[in-house]
Short mmCIF file of the C-alpha atoms (twelve columns), coordinates in Angstrom:
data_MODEL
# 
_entry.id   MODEL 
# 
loop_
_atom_site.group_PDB 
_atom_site.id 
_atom_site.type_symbol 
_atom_site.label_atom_id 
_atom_site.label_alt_id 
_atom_site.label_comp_id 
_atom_site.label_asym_id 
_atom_site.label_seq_id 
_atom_site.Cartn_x 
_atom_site.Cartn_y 
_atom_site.Cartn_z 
_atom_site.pdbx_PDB_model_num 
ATOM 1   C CA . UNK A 1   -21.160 -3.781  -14.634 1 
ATOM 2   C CA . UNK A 2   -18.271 -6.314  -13.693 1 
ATOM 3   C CA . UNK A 3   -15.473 -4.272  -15.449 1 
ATOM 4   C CA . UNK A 4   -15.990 -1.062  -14.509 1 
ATOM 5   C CA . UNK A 5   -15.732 -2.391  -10.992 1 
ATOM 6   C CA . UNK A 6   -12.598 -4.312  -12.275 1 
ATOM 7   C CA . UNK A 7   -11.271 -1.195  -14.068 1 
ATOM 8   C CA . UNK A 8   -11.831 0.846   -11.088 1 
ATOM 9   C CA . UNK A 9   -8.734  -0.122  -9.334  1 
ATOM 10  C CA . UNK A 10  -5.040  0.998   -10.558 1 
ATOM 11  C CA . UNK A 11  -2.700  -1.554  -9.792  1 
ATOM 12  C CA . UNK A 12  0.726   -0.830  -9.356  1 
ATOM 13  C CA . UNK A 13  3.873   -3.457  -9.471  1 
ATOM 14  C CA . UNK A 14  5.989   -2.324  -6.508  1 
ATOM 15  C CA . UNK A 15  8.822   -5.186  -6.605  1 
ATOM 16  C CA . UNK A 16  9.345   -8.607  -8.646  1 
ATOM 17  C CA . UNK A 17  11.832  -11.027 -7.612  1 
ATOM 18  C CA . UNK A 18  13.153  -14.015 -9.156  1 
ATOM 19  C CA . UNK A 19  13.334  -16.827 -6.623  1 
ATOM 20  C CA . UNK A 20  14.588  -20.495 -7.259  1 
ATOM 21  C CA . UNK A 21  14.554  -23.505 -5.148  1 
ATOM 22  C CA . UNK A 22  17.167  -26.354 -5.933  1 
ATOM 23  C CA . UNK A 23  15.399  -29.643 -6.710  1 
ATOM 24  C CA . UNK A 24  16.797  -33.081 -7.307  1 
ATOM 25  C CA . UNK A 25  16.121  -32.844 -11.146 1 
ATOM 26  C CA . UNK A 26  18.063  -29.189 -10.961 1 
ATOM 27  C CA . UNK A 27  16.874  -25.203 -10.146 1 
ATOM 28  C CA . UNK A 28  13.380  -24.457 -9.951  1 
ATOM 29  C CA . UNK A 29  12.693  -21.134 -11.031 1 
ATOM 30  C CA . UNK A 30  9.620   -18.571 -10.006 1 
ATOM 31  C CA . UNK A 31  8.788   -15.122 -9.576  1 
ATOM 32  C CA . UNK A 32  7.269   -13.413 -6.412  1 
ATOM 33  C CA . UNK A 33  5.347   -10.043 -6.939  1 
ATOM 34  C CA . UNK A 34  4.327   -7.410  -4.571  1 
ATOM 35  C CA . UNK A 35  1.735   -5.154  -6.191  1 
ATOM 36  C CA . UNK A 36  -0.337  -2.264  -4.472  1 
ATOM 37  C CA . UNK A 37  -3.898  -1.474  -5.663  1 
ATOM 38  C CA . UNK A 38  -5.944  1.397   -4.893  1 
ATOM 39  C CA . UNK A 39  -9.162  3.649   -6.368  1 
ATOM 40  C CA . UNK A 40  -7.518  7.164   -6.078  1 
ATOM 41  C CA . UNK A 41  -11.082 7.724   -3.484  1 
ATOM 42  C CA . UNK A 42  -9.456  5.813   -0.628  1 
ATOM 43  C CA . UNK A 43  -9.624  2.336   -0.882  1 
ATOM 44  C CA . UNK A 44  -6.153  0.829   -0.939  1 
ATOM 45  C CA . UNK A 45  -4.363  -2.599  -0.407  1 
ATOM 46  C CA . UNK A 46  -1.253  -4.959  -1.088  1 
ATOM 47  C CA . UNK A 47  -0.739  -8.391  -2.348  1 
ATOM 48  C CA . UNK A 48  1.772   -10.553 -2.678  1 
ATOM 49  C CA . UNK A 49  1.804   -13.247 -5.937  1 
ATOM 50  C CA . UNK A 50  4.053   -15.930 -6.104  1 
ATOM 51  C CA . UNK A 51  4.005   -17.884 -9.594  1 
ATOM 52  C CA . UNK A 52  5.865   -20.008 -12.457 1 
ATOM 53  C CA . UNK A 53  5.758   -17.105 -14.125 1 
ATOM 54  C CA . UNK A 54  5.861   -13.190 -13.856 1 
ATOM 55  C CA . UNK A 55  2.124   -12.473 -15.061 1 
ATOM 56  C CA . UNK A 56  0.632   -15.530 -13.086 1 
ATOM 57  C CA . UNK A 57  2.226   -13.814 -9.884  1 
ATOM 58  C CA . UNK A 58  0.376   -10.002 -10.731 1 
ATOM 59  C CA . UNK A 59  -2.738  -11.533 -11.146 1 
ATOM 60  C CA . UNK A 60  -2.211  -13.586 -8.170  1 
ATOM 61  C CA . UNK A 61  -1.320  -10.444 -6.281  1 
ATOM 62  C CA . UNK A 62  -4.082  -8.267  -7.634  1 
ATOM 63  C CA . UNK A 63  -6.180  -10.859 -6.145  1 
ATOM 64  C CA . UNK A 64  -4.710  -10.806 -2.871  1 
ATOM 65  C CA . UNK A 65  -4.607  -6.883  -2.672  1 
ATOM 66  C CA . UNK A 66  -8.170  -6.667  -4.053  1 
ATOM 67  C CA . UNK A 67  -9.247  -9.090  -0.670  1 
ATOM 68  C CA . UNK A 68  -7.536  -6.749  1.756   1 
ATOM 69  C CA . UNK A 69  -8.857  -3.662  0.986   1 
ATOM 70  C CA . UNK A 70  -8.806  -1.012  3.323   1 
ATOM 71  C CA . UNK A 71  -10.758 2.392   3.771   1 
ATOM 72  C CA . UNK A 72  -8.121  5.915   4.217   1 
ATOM 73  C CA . UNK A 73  -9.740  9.061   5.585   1 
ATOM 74  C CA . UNK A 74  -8.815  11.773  3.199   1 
ATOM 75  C CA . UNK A 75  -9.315  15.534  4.781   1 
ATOM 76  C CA . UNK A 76  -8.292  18.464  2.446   1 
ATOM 77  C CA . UNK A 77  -6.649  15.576  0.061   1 
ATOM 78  C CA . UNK A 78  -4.379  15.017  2.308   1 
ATOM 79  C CA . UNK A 79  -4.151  12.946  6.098   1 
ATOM 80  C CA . UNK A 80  -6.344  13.915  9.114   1 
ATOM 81  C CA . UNK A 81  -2.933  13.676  11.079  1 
ATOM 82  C CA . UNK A 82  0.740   12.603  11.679  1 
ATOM 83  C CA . UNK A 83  1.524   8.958   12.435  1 
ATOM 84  C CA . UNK A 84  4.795   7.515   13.135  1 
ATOM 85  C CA . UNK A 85  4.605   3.529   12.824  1 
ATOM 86  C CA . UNK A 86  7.635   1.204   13.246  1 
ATOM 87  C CA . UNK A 87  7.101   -2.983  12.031  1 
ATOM 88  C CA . UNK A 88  9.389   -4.900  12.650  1 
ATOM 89  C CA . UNK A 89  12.692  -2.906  11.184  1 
ATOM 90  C CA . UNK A 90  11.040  -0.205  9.086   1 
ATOM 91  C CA . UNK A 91  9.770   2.903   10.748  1 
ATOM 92  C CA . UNK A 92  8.000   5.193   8.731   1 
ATOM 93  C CA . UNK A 93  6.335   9.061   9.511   1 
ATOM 94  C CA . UNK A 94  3.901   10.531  7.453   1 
ATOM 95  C CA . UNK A 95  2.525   14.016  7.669   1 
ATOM 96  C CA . UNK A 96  -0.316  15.970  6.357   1 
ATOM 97  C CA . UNK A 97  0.685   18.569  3.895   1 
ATOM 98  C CA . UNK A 98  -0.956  21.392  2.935   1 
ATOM 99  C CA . UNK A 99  -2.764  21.963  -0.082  1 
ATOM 100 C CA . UNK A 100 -0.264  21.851  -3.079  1 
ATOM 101 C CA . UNK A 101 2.396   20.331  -1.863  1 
ATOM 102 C CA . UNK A 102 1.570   17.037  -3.696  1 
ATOM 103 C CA . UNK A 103 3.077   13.342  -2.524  1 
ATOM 104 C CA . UNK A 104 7.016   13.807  -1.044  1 
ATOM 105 C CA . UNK A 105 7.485   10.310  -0.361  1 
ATOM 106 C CA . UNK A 106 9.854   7.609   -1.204  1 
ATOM 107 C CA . UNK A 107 9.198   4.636   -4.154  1 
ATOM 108 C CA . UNK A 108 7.874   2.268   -1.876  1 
ATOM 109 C CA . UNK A 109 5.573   4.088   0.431   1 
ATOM 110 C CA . UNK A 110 4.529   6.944   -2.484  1 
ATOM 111 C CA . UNK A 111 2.972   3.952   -4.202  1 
ATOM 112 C CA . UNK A 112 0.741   3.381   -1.414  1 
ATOM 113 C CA . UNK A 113 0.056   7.028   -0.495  1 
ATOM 114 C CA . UNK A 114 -0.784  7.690   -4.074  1 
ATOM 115 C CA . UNK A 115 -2.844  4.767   -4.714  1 
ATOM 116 C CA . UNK A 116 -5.406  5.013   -2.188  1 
ATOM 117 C CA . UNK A 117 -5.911  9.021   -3.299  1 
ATOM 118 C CA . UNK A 118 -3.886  11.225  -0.928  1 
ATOM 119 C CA . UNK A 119 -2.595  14.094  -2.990  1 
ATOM 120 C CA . UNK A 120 -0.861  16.048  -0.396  1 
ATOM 121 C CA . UNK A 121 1.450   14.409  1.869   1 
ATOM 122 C CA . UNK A 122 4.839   14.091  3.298   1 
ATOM 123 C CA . UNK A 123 6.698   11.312  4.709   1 
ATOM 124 C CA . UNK A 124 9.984   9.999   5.708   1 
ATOM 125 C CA . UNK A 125 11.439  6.038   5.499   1 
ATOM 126 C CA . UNK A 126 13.349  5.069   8.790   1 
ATOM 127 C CA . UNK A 127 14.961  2.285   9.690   1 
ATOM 128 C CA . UNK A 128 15.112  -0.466  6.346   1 
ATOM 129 C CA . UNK A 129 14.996  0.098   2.559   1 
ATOM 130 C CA . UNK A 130 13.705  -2.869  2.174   1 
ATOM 131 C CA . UNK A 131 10.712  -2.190  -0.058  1 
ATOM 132 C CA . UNK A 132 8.118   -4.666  1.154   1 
ATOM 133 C CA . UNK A 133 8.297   -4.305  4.450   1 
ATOM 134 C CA . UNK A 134 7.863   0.004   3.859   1 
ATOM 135 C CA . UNK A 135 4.887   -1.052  1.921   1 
ATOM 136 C CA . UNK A 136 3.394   -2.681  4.854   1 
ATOM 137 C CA . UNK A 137 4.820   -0.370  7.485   1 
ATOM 138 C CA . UNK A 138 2.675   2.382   5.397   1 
ATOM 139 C CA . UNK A 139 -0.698  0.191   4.884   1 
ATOM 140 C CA . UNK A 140 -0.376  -0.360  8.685   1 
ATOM 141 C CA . UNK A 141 0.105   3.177   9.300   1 
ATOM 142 C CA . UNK A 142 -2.896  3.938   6.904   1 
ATOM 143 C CA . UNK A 143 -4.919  1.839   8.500   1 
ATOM 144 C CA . UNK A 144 -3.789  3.286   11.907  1 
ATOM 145 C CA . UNK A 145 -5.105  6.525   10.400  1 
ATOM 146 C CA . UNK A 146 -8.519  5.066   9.850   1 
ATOM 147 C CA . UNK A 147 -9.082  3.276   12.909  1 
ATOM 148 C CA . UNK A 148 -8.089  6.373   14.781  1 
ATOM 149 C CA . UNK A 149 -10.324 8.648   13.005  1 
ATOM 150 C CA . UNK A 150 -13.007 6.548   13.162  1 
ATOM 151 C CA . UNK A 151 -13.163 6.593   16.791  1 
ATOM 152 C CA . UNK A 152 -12.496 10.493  16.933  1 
ATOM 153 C CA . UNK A 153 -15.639 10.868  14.912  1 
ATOM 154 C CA . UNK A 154 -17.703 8.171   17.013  1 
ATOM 155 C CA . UNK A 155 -16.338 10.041  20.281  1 
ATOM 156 C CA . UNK A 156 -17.311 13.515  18.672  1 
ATOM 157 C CA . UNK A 157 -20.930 12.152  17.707  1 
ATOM 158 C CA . UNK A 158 -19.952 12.563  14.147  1 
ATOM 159 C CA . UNK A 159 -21.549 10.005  11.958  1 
# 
């Protein structure tokens, strides 16, 4: 029962850098991992690893994503509405698309998008191209999405 819950989730490596940190005894090297992980049925979220060594720093991050889980409403496989979300320098807009259209999104946020099950949906990338901060620009904006819906439905009476 324990790995099909752990094989439920794709994970997906979205950037790995190399950092080092000078020491007295010379460089020390390590690796710093952002990975997204999502069910395809809505459940999405990001982690960042930081390890000795590549593989050390995916698990790590799996981890981390796997904690922070969050919950996207998908309507007609695609978003409920638009949202335009700016953190700190990147801004990012994503809009529903209709059925068909699949994901037009950039690297960075279509790993998101596509990991927590949207199939239809179009967005733009404002602002940086820095990749980690459009991966948490669109989790925010996801999760934007959800709290927003939520209270549409608890307004409406809709359960």
């Amino acid at each position: 029962m324990e790995q099909e819950a752990k094989n439920q989730f794709k994970e997906t490596v979205v950037q790995v850098n190399r950092v080092s940190k000078k020491t007295k005894g010379g460089n020390k090297i390590g690796f710093s991992v952002l990975v997204v992980v999502g069910d395809k049925k809505g459940k999405v979220g990001v982690g960042l690893g930081k390890a000795p060594d590549v593989s050390s720093a995916i698990r790590k991050g799996v981890s981390v994503a796997k904690k922070h889980l969050i919950d996207v409403p998908i309507v007609n496989g695609s978003i409920p509405f638009e949202v335009r979300i700016k953190i700190g320098a990147a801004k990012i807009i994503l809009k529903p698309a209709p059925v068909g259209s699949g994901i037009i999104a950039g690297g960075a946020v279509r790993s998101v998008v596509a990991a927590s099950g949207i199939q239809n949906i179009s967005s733009k990338v404002l602002g940086t191209k820095n990749q980690a901060s459009n991966v948490y620009a669109a989790l925010e904006a996801l999760q934007y999405i959800s709290r927003t819906y939520k209270k549409r439905n608890i307004q409406k009476g809709v359960t």
